[in-house]
Backbone as CSV, one residue per row, in Angstrom:
resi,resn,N_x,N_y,N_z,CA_x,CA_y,CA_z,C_x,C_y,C_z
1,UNK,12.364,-35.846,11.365,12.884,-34.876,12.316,13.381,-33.624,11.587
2,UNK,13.922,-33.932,10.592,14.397,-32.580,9.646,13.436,-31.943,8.933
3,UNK,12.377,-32.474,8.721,11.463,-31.544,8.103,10.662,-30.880,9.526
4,UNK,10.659,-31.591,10.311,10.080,-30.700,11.603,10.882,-29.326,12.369
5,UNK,12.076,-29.731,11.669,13.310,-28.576,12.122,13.200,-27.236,11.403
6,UNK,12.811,-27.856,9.958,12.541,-27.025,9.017,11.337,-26.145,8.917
7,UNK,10.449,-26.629,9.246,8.981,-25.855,9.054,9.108,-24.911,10.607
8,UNK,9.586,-25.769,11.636,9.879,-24.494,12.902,10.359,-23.776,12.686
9,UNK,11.406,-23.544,11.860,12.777,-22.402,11.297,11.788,-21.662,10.472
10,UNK,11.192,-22.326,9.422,10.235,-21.615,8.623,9.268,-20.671,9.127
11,UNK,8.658,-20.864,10.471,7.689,-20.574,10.894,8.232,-19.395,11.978
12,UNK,9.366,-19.107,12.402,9.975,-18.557,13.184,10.482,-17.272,12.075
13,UNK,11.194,-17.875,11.172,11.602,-16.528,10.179,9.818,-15.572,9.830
14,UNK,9.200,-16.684,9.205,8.196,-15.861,9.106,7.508,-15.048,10.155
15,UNK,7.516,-15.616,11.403,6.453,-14.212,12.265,8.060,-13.122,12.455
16,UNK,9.103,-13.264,12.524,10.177,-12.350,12.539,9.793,-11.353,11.173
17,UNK,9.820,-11.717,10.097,9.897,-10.727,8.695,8.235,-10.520,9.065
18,UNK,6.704,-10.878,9.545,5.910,-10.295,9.983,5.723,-8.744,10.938
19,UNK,6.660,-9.070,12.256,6.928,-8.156,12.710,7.622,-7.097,12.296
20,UNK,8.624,-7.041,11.479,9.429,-6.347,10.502,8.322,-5.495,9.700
21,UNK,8.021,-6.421,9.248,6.792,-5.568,7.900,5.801,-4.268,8.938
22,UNK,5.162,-5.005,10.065,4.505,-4.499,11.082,4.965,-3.060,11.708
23,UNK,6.432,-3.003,12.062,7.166,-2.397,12.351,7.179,-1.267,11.230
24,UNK,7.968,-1.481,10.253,8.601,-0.752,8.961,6.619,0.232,8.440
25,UNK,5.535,-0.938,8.536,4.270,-0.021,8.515,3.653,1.107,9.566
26,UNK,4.405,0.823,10.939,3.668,1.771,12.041,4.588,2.977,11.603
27,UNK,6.407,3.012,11.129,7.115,4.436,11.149,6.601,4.583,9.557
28,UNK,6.194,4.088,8.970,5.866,5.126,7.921,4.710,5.640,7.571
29,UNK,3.938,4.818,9.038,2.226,5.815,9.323,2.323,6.799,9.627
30,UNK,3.198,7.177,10.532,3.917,7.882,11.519,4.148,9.561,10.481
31,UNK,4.751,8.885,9.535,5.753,10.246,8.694,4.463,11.137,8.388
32,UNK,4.686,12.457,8.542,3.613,13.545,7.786,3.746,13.281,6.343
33,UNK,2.605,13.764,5.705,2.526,13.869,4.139,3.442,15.478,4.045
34,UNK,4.049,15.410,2.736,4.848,17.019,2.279,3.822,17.670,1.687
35,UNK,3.601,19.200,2.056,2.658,19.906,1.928,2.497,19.627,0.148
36,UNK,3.095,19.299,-0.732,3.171,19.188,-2.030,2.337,18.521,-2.268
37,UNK,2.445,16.936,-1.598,1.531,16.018,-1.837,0.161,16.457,-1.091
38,UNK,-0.163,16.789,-0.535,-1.314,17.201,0.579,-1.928,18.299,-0.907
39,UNK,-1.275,18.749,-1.350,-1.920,19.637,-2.338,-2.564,18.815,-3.360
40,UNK,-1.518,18.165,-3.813,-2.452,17.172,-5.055,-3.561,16.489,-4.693
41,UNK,-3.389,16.095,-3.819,-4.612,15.350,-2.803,-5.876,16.158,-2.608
42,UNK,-5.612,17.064,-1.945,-6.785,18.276,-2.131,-7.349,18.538,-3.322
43,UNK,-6.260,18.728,-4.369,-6.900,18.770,-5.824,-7.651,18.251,-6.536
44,UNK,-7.135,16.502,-6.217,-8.024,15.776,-7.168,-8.973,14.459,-6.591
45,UNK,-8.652,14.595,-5.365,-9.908,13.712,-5.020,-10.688,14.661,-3.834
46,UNK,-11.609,14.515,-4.602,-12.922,15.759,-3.803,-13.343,14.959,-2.066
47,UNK,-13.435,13.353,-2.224,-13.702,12.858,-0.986,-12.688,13.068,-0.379
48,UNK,-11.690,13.590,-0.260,-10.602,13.970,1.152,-11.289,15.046,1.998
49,UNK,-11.969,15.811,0.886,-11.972,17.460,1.620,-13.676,16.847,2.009
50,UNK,-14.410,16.060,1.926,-15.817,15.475,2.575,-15.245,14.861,3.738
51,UNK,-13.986,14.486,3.959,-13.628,13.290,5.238,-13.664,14.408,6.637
52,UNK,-14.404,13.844,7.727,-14.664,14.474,8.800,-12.425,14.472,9.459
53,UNK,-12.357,15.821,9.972,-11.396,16.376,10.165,-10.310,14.868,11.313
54,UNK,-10.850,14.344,12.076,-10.130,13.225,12.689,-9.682,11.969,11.682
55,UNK,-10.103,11.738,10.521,-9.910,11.186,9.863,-8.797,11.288,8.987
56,UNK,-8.423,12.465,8.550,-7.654,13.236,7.310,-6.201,12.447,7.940
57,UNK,-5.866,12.477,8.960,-4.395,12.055,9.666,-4.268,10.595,9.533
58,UNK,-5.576,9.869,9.280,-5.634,8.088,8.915,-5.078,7.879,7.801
59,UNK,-5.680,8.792,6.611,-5.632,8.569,5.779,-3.897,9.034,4.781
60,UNK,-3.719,9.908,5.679,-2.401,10.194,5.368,-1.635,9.196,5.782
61,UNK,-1.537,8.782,6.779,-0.797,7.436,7.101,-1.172,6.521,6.283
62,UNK,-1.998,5.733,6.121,-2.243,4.687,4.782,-1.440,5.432,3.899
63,UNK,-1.513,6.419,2.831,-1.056,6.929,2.101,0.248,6.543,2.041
64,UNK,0.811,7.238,2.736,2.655,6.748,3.341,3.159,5.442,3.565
65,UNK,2.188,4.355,3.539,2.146,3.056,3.898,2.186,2.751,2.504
66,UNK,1.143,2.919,1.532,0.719,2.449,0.520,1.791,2.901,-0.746
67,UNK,2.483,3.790,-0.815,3.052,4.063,-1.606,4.274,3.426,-1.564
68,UNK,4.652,3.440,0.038,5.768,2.553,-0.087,6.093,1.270,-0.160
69,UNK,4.438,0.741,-0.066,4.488,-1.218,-0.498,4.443,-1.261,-1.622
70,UNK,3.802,-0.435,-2.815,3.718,-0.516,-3.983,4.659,0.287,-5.092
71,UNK,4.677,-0.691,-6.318,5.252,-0.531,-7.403,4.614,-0.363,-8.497
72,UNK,4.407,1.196,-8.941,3.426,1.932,-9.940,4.899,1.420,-11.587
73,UNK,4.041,1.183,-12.208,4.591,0.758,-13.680,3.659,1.482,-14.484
74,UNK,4.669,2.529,-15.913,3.699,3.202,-16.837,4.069,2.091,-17.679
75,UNK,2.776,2.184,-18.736,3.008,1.773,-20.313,2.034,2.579,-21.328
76,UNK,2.751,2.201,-22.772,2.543,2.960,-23.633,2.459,4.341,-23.421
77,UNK,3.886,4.566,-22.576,4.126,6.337,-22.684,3.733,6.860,-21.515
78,UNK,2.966,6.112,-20.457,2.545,6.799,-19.339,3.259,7.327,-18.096
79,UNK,4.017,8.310,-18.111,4.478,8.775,-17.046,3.809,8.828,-15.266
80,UNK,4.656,7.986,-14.510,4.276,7.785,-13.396,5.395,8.708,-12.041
81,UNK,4.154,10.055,-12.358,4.501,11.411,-11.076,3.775,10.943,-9.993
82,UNK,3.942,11.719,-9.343,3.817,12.120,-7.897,2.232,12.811,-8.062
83,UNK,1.556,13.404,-9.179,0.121,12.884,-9.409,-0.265,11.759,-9.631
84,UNK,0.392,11.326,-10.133,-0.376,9.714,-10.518,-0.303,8.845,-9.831
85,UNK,0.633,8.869,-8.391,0.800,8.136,-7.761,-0.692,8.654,-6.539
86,UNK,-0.269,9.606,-5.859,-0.987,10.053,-5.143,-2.784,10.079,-4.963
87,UNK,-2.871,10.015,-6.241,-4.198,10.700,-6.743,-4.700,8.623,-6.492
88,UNK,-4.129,8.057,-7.301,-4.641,6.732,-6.634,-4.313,6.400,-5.573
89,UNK,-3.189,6.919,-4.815,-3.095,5.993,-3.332,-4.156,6.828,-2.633
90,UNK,-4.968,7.632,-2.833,-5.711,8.520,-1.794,-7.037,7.951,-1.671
91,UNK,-7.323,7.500,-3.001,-8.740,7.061,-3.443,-8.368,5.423,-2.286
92,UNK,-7.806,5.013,-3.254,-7.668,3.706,-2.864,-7.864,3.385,-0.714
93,UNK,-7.135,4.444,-0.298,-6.949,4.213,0.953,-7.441,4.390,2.274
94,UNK,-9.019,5.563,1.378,-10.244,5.891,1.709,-10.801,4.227,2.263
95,UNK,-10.607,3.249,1.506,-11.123,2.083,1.731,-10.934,1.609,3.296
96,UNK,-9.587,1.733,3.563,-8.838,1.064,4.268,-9.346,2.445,5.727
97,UNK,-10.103,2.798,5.681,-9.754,3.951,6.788,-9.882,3.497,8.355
98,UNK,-11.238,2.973,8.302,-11.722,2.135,9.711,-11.395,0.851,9.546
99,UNK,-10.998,0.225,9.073,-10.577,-1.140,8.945,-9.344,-1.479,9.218
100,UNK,-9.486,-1.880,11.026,-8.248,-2.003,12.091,-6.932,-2.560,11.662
101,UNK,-5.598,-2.005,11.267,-5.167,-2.992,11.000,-4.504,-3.899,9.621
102,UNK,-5.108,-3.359,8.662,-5.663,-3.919,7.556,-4.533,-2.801,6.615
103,UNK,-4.221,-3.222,5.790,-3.411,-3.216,4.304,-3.475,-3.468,3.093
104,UNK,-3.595,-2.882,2.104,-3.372,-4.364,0.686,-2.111,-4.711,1.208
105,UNK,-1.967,-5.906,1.495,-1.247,-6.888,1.763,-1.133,-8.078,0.441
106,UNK,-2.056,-8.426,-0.052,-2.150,-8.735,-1.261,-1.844,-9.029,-2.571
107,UNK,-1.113,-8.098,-2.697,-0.583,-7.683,-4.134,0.474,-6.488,-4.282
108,UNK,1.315,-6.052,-5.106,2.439,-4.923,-4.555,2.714,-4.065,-5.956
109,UNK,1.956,-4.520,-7.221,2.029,-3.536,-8.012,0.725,-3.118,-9.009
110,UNK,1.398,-1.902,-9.230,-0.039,-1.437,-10.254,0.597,-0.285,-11.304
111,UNK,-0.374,-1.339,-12.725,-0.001,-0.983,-14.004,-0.620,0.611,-14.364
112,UNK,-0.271,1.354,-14.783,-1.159,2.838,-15.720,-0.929,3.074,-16.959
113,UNK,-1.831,2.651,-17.725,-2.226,3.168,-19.176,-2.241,4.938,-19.346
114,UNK,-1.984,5.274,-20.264,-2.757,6.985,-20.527,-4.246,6.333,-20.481
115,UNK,-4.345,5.811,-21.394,-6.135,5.858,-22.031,-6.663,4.356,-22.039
116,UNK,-7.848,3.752,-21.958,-7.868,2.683,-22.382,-7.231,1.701,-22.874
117,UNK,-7.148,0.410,-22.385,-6.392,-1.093,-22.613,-7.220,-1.818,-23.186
118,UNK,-6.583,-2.987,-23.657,-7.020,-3.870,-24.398,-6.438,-4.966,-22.622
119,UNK,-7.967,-5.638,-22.818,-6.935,-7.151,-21.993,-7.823,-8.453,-22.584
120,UNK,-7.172,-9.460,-22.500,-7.623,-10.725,-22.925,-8.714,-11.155,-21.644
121,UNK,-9.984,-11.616,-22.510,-11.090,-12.283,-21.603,-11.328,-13.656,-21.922
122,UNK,-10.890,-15.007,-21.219,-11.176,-16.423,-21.937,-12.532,-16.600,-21.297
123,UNK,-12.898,-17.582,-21.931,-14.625,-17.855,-21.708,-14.424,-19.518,-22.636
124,UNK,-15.821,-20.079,-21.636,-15.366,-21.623,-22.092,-16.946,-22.270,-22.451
125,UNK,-17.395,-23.097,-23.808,-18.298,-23.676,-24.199,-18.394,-24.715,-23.971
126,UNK,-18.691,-25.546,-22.986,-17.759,-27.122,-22.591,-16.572,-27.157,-23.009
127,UNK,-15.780,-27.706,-23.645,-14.616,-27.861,-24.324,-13.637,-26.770,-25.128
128,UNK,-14.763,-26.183,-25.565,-14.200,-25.088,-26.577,-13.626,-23.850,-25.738
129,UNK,-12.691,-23.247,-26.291,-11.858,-22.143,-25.203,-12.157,-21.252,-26.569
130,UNK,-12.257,-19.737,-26.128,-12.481,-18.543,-26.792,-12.138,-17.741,-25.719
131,UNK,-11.711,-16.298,-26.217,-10.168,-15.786,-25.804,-10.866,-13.952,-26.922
132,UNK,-11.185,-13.381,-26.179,-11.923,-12.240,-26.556,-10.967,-10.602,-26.574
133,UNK,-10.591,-10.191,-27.045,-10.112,-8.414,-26.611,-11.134,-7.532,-26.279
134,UNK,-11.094,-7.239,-24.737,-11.796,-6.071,-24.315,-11.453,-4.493,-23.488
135,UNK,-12.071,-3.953,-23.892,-11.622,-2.329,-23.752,-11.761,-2.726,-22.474
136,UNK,-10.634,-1.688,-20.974,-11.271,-1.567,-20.085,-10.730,0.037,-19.444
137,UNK,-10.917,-0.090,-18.404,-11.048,1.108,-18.129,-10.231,0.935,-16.969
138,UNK,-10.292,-0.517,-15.989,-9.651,-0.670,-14.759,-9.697,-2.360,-14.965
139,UNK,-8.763,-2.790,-13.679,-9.131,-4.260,-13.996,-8.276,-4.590,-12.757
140,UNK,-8.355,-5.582,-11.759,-8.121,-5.992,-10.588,-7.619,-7.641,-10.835
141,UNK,-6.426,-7.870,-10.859,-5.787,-9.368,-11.218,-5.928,-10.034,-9.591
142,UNK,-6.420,-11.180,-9.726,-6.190,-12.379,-8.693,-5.215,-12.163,-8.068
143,UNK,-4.669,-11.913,-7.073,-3.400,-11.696,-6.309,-2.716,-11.431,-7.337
144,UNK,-2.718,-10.842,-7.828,-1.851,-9.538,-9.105,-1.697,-8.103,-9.027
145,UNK,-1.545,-7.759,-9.994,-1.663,-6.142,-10.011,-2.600,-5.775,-10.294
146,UNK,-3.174,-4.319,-9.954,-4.644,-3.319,-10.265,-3.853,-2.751,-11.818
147,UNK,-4.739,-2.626,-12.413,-4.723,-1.853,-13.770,-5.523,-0.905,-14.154
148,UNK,-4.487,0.200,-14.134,-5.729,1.396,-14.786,-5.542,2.105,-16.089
149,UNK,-6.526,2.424,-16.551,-6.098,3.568,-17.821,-6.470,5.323,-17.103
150,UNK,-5.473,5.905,-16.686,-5.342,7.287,-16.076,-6.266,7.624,-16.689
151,UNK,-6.971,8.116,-17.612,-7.879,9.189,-18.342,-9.303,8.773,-17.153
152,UNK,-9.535,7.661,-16.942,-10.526,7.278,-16.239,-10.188,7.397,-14.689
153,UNK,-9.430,7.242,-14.222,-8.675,7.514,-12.882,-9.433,9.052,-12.718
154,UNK,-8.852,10.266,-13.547,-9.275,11.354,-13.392,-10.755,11.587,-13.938
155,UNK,-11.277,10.951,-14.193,-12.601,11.420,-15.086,-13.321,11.092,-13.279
156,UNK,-13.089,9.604,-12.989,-14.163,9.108,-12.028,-13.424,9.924,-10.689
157,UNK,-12.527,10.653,-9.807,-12.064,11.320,-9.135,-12.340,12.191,-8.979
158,UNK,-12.420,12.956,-9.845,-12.483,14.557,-9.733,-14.080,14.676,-9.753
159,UNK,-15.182,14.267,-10.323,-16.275,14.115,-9.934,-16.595,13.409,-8.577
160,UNK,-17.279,13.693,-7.747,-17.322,13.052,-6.598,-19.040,12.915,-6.261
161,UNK,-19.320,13.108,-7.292,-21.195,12.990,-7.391,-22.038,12.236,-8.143
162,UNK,-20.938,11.418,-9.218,-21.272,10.341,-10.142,-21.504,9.148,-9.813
163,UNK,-21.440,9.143,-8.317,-21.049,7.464,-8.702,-20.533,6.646,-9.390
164,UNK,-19.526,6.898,-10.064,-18.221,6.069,-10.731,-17.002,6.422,-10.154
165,UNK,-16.315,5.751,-10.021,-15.143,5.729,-9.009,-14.109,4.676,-9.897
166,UNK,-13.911,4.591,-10.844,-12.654,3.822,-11.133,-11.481,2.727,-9.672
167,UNK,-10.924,3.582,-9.151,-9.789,2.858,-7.947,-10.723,2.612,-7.057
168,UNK,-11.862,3.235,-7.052,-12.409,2.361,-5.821,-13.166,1.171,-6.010
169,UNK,-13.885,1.155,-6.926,-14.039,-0.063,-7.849,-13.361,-1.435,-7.692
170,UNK,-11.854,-0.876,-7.880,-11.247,-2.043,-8.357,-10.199,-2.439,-6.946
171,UNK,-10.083,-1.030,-6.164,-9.561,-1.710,-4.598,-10.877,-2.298,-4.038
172,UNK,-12.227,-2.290,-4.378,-12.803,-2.880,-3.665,-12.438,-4.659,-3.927
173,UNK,-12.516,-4.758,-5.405,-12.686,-6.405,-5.953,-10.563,-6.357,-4.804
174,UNK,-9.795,-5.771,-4.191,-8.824,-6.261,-3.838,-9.561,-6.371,-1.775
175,UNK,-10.264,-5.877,-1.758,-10.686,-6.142,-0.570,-11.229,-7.754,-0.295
176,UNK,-11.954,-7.760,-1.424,-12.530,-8.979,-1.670,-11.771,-9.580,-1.808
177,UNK,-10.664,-9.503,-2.354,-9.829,-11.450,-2.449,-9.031,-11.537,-1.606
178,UNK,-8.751,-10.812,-0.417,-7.926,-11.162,0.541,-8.097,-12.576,1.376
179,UNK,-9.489,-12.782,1.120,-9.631,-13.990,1.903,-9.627,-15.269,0.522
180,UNK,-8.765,-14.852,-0.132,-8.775,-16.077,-1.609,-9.670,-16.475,-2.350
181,UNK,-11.075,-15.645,-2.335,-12.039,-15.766,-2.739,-12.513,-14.924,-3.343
182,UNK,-12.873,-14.472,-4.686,-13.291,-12.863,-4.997,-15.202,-13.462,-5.354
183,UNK,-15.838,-13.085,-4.210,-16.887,-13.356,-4.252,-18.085,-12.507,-3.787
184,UNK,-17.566,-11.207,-3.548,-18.435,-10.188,-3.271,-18.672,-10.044,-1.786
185,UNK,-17.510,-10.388,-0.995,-17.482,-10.783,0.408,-16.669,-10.316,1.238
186,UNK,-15.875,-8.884,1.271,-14.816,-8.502,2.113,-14.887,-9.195,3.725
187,UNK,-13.261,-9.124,3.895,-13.412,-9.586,5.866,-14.019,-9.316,6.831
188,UNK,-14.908,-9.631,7.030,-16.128,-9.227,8.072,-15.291,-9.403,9.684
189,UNK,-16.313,-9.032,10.519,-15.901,-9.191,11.843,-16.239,-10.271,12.774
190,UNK,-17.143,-11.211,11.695,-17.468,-12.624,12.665,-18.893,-13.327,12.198
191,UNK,-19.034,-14.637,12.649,-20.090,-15.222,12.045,-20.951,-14.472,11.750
192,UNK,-21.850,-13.837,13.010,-22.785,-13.137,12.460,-22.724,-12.378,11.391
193,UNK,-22.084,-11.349,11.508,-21.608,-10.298,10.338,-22.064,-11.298,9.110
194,UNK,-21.404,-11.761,8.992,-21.129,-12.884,7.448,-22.778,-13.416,6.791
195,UNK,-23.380,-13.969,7.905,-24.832,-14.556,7.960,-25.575,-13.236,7.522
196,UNK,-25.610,-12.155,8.338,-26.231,-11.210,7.487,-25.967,-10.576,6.131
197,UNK,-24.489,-10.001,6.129,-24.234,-9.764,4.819,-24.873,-11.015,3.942
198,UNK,-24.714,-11.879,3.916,-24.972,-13.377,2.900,-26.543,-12.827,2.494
199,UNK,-27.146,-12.817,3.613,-28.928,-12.512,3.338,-28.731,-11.058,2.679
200,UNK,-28.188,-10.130,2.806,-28.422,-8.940,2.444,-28.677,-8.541,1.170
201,UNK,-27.049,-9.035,1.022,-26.346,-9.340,-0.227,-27.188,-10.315,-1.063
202,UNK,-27.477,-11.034,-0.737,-28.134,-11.896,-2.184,-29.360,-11.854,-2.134
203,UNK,-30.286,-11.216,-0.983,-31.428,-10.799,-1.803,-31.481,-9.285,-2.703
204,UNK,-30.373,-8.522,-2.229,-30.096,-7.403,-3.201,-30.053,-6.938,-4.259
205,UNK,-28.948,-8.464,-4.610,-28.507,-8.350,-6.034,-29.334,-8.995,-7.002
206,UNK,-30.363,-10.046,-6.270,-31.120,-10.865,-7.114,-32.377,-9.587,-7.446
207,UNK,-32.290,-8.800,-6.778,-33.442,-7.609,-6.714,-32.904,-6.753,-7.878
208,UNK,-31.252,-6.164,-7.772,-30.715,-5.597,-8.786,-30.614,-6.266,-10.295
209,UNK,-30.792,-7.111,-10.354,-30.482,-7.715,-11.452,-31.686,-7.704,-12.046
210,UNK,-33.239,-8.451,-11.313,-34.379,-8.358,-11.786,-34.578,-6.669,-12.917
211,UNK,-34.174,-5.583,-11.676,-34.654,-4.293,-12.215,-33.964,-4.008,-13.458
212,UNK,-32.243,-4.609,-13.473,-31.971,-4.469,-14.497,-32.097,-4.780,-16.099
213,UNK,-32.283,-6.216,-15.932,-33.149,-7.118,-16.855,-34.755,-6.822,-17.472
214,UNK,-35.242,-5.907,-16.688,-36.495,-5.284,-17.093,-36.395,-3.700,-17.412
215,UNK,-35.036,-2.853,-17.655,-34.701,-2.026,-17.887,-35.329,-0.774,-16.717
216,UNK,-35.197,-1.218,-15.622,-35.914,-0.279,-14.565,-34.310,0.823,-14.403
217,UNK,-34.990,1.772,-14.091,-33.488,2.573,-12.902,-33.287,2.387,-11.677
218,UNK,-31.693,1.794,-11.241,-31.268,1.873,-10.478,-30.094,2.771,-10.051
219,UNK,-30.317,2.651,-8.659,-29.424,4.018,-8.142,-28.139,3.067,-8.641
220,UNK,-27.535,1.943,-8.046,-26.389,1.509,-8.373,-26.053,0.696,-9.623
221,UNK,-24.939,1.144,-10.761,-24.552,1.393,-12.173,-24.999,-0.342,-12.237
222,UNK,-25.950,-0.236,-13.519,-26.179,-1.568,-13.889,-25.182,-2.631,-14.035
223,UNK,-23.776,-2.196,-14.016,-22.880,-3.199,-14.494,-22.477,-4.071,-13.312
224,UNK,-22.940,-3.932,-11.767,-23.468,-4.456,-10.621,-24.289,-5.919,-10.746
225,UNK,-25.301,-5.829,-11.550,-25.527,-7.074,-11.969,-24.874,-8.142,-12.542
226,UNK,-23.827,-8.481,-12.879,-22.896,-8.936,-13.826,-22.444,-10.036,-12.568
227,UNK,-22.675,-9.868,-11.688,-21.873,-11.054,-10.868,-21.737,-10.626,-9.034
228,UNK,-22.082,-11.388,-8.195,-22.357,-10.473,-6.644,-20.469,-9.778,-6.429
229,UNK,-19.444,-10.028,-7.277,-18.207,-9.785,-6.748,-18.328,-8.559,-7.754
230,UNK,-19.356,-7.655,-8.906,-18.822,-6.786,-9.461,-19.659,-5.404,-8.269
231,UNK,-21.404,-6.747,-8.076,-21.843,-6.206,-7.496,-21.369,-5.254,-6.289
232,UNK,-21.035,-6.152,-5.716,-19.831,-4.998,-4.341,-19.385,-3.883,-4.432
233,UNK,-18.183,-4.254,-5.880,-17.772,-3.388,-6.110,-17.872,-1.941,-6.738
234,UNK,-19.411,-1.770,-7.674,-20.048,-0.898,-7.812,-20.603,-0.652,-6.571
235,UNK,-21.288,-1.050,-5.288,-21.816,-0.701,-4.398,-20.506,0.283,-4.003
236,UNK,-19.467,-0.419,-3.770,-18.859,0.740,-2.839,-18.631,2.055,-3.283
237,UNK,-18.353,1.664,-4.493,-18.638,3.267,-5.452,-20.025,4.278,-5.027
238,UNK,-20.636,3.537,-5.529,-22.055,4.243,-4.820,-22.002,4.504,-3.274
239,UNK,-21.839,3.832,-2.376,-21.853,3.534,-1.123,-20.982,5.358,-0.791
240,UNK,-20.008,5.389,-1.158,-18.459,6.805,-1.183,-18.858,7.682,-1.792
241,UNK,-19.640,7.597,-3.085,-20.081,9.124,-4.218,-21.566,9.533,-3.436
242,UNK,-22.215,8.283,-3.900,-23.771,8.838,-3.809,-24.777,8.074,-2.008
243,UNK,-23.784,8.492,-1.118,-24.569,7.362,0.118,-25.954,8.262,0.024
244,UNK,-26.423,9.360,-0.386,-27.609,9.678,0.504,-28.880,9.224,-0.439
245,UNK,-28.502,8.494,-1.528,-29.462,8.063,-2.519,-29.486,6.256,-2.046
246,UNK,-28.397,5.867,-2.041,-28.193,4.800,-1.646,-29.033,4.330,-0.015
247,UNK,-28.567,5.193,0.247,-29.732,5.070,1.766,-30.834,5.090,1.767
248,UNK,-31.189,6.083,0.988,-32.851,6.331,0.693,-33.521,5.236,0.251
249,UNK,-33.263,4.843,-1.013,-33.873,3.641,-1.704,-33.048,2.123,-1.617
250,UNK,-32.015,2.215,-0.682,-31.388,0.451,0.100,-30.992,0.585,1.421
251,UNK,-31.728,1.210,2.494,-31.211,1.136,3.748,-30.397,0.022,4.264
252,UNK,-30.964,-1.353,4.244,-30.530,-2.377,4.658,-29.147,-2.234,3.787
253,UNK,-29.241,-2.001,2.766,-27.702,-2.027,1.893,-26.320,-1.452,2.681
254,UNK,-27.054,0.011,2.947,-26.255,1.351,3.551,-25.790,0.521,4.431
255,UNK,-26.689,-0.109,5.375,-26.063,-0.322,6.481,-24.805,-1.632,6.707
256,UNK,-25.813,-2.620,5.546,-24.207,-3.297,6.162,-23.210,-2.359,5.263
257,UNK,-22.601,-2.019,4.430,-21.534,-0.994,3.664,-21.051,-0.541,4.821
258,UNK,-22.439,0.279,5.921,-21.190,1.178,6.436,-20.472,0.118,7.695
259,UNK,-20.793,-1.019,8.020,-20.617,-1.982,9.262,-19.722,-2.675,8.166
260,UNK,-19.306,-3.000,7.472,-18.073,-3.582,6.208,-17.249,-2.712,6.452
261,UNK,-17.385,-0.729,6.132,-15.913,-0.409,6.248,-16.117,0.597,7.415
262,UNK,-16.571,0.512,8.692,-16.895,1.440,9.438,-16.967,2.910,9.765
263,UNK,-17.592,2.723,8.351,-17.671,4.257,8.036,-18.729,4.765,7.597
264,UNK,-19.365,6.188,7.490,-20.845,6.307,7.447,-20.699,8.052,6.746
265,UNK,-20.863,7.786,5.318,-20.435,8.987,4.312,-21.458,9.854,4.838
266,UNK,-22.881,9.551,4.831,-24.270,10.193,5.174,-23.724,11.282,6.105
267,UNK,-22.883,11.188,7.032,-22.103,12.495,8.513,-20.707,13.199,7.422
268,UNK,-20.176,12.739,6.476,-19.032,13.259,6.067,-19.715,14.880,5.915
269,UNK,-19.143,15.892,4.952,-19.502,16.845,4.737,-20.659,16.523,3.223
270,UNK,-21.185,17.776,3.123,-21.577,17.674,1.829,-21.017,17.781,0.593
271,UNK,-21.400,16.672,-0.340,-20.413,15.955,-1.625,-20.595,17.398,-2.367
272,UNK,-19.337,17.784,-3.042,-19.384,18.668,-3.853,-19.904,18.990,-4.992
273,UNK,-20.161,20.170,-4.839,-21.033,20.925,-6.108,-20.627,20.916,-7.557
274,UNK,-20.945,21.011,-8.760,-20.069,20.877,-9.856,-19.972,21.952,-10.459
275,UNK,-18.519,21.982,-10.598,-18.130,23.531,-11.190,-18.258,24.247,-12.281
């Protein structure tokens, strides 16, 4: 009887601090961005000023949402402004635009390097454990924190025609594990959805990987092959920088991407010119 008392109490506090959270997220959708921040924003991520004009007010709300669930940490010297904050919550929240509802909910902090990190990679031979140092550039922890090295933040940002995207990259692999699984599979909208992505998706990547393995060119960055959960996440990069190449030569791709985040770059404005 007391543990039944308990898990009701349990279950009662929790949808209460739910609604709370719910609450505390609609007034700080609510708040305008300060023309300050609206500037940096303009500055350094080129896809704001591509986002069709009904949109720009979404994304400011995420923004205001996102900054205030999260806890930005510098190391080795990295000062964490009101660029460095911004410039990733903008990228990042592009994700979240049509997707009803929806939050990193997930996870609540994120690390910034100046330049390149070192992080530990284990890898296993049956028995044998080996434990590797590798450079990275970004890196997305299991219900953890996102990690970036800033130099790459701005390199993949301020270009908006490369197809490299650093934060979007790595908010994508956080899209993906919301459902506890990082498997190249964000929250779809229902069986079907899922059944197709599944076919899409894995005859795609088995297609990407072939071309890569035979040194062919592909529109989306070879490092896509490496696994269907990196796969994704280079897609969405591509999917946000380069959709009108991506369309051309993976329609079926384009389309589920844009039915994943209901959004369809191909109508945004035209991606900017390089200066």
């Amino acid at each position: 009887m007391e543990i039944l008392i308990f898990t009701a109490l349990a279950f009662v506090l929790w949808l209460a601090w739910q609604r709370w959270q719910r609450h505390r997220r609609e007034a700080r959708f609510d708040k305008p961005l300060p023309s300050d921040w609206l500037a940096i924003i303009e500055r350094n991520v080129p896809l704001y000023e591509r986002l069709p004009e009904e949109l720009k007010p979404k994304l400011h709300g995420h923004v205001q949402v996102f900054l205030n669930d999260m806890e930005f940490q510098g190391f080795h010297g990295q000062e964490i402004s009101d660029e460095v904050r911004l410039t990733i919550a903008a990228n990042a929240c592009v994700l979240l635009l049509n997707r009803p509802g929806q939050f990193y909910s997930n996870f609540s902090s994120i690390f910034v390097y100046p330049s390149t990190f070192f992080s530990k990679q284990e890898s296993f031979d049956g028995a044998v454990r080996s434990v590797k140092k590798q450079h990275r550039l970004g890196e997305s922890w299991m219900r953890g924190p996102v990690v970036f090295a800033w130099d790459s933040v701005m390199h993949g940002t301020v270009d908006g025609r490369d197809g490299h995207n650093v934060v979007l990259h790595e908010f994508a692999h956080k899209l993906d594990d919301m459902d506890g699984a990082v498997d190249g599979s964000p929250t779809l909208s229902g069986p079907a959805s899922y059944e197709r992505w599944a076919d899409v998706m894995k005859r795609e990547f088995e297609h990407h990987v072939d071309r890569v393995q035979r040194g062919l060119p592909t529109v989306i960055d070879p490092y896509g092959a490496t696994n269907p959960a990196e796969f994704f996440a280079v897609l969405t990069e591509t999917f946000f920088e380069e959709p009108h190449d991506l369309n051309e030569h993976h329609q079926e791709l384009y389309q589920e991407m844009k039915q994943a985040y209901r959004l369809d770059p191909l109508n945004w404005k035209t991606r900017p010119t390089a200066s």
